[in-house]
C-alpha angles and dihedrals in degrees: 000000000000121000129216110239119211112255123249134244133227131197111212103205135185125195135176119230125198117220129177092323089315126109111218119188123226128189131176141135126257123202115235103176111017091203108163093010093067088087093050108074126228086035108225123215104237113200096206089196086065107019104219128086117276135195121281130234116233114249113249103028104153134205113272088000108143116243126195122243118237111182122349118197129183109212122190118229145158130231112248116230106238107261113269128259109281114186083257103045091038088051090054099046077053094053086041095051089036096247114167116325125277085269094053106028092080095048093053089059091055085048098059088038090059092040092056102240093116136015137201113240099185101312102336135087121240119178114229128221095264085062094043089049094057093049090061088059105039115097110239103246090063087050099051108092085216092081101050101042079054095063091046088059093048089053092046084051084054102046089053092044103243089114134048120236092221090058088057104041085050085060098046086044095047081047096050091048090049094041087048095051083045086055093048099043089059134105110248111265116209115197124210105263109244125270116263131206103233129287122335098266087205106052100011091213107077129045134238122243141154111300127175088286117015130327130315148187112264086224099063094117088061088049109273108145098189112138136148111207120233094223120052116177101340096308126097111245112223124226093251093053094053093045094060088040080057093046086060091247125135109246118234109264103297109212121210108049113139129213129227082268095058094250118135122228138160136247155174113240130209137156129257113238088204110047093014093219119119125258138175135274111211124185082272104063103229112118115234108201111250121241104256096338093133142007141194 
C-alpha cells in the first residue's frame, strides 16, 4: 500500500556579494524541509517557478563574511527590448490601471486602431507617427493612465454612494480650467504636415495622402471622390504600392488576396483611368475590376 509523503519546503534567497569595488547579485534556492525528497538521493533543489533545478545556497552564509572566489568569468551580452503590446497584453495593463470596464476596453483599442494612433502588425501593436505626434502635444498628466483609472475608481465610490458627484465635477472642472490656462500659456506647436503620395490622378489639382481608411484626395471637401481603399480584397495595400498605383504605374505581382470563396491568389494591381478605382492584372493581362478597392 503506497504511502503520501509530506511535501518539502524550499527558501529562494538573493543576496548581494562585493567584490573589488563591484556589487554582484546571487540568487539560489536553499531547501529548508527535504519532505518527499527525502527518498530521492541525492535530494535536488527544484525552483517551481521555473521548473528546473537550480543551484543551491550554502547554509550559514552570513551578512558582510568574506567568501573565496572561486572562477570569475566576463560574458558579453546584449539587453533585450520588452516585448512588444499584443490585444491581450494591452487589454490586461487596461484592467490593471482601471481603464474602462471588460465590456469597453476592447472597443477603445478599435478605436485607436480606426483613428490611426496605433496599428496591428500580425498580432502586435506599433504606434504610428500621427500618435506619436499627439503624444508630443499632449500635456503629461492626460497621458498618465493614473489619472484616468482615478477617475474610474471615483465614479465606482459614487455609484455606490461612498462619494458625492458634486465633489468630483468640482475637480474635473478645477482640472479643465487649469489644463486650459496651461494650453494657453504655450508656445504654438506646427507639425509637419503628413506625407502625401503625388498629385491627385482624378482632379489634378489637389494631392493623396493617408485618410481614415485609405488614401484620399486632399480636396475632398470641394468634390473630389478619389480614394484608394486600404483593403483590397482582404489584404492591406503598402505606401509604396499605392504610390506607384497613383503614378499611374502597374504594381509587381502582389500575393494574398483572397476571393469571395476564401481562396488566396496573386496580382498585379493598376488604376483605371476611367472609373479610378483599382482592378487586377492576371497573366493574362486583362484587368479584372477589384471588390471595393476604390470608390468615386
Amino acid at each position: 500500500m503506497a504511502a503520501l509523503l509530506p511535501a518539502g519546503q524550499d527558501e529562494r534567497k538573493t543576496l548581494m556579494t562585493e567584490a573589488n569595488g563591484q556589487l554582484f547579485k546571487t540568487t539560489g534556492t536553499r531547501m529548508v524541509h527535504a519532505g518527499w525528497r527525502a527518498a530521492w538521493q541525492p535530494a535536488p533543489v527544484i525552483d517551481e517557478e521555473e521548473g528546473e533545478d537550480t543551484p543551491s545556497i550554502p547554509a550559514g552564509l552570513r551578512p558582510g563574511e568574506a567568501v573565496a572566489v572561486q572562477t570569475a568569468e566576463i560574458m558579453a551580452k546584449a539587453t533585450k527590448a520588452a516585448p512588444r503590446l499584443t490585444d491581450a497584453s494591452l487589454l490586461g495593463l487596461m484592467e490593471q490601471h482601471g481603464l474602462g470596464t471588460p465590456a469597453t476596453r476592447a472597443r477603445i483599442i478599435e478605436v485607436l486602431l480606426r483613428r490611426q494612433y496605433v496599428e496591428r502588425k500580425k498580432k502586435t501593436l506599433h504606434t504610428t507617427t500621427k500618435g506619436r505626434k499627439l503624444l508630443a502635444v499632449v500635456p503629461a498628466s492626460l497621458q498618465s493612465p493614473d489619472m484616468t483609472g482615478h477617475w474610474e475608481a471615483r465614479l465606482e465610490a459614487i455609484a455606490a454612494g461612498k462619494e458625492e458627484v458634486s465633489g468630483f465635477m468640482q475637480a474635473i472642472r478645477q482640472y479643465t480650467t487649469e489644463l486650459v490656462a496651461t494650453a494657453q500659456g504655450q508656445t504654438t506647436t506646427t507639425l509637419a504636415p503628413a506625407a502625401t503620395l503625388g498629385s491627385c490622378p482624378q482632379c489634378h489639382q489637389g494631392t493623396v495622402g493617408a485618410s481614415p481608411r485609405g488614401w484620399s484626395c486632399s480636396r475632398w471637401k470641394e468634390g473630389c471622390p478619389f480614394t484608394i481603399w486600404r483593403d483590397v480584397a482582404g489584404k492591406k495595400l503598402t505606401v509604396p504600392q499605392v504610390k506607384v498605383l497613383v503614378a499611374g504605374k502597374t504594381t509587381a505581382e502582389i500575393h494574398g488576396f483572397k476571393n469571395r470563396a476564401g481562396k488566396t491568389f496573386a496580382a498585379r494591381l493598376t488604376l483605371n483611368p476611367e472609373t479610378w478605382r483599382v482592378e487586377f492584372i492576371f497573366e493574362s493581362r486583362t484587368p479584372h475590376k477589384s471588390r471595393g478597392a476604390a470608390g468615386v
